[in-house]
N, C-alpha and C positions, 0 to 999 in steps of 0.2 A: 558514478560519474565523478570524476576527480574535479574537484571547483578552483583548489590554490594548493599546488605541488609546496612551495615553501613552509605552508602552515598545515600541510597533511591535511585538508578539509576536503572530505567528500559527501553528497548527495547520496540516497537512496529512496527509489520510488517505487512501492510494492502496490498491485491491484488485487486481488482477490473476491473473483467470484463464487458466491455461495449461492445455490439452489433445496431449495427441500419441497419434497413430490409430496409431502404430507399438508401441503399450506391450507389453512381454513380456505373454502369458496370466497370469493370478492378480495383476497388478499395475494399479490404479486408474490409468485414463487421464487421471484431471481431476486437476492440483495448484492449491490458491489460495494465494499469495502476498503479505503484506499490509506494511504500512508507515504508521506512525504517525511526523512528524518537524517539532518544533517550528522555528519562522522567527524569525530576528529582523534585523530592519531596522535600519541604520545612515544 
């Protein structure tokens, strides 16, 4: 997502879901993972 054309700054926002069928009993097999990370262009 482009935030300021003049100063080339853009946004990136990544999700990633991770699951493992191996998880000990009493522990949530789903983790989400996320990441917000601003860009800038030279």
């Amino acid at each position: 997502m482009l935030l300021d054309e003049a100063m080339n700054l853009s946004m990136k926002v990544s999700l990633l879901d991770r699951y493992d069928n191996h998880a000990p009993v009493g522990i949530k097999p789903n983790d989400l993972d996320y990441a917000v990370t601003l860009l800038r262009g030279f």
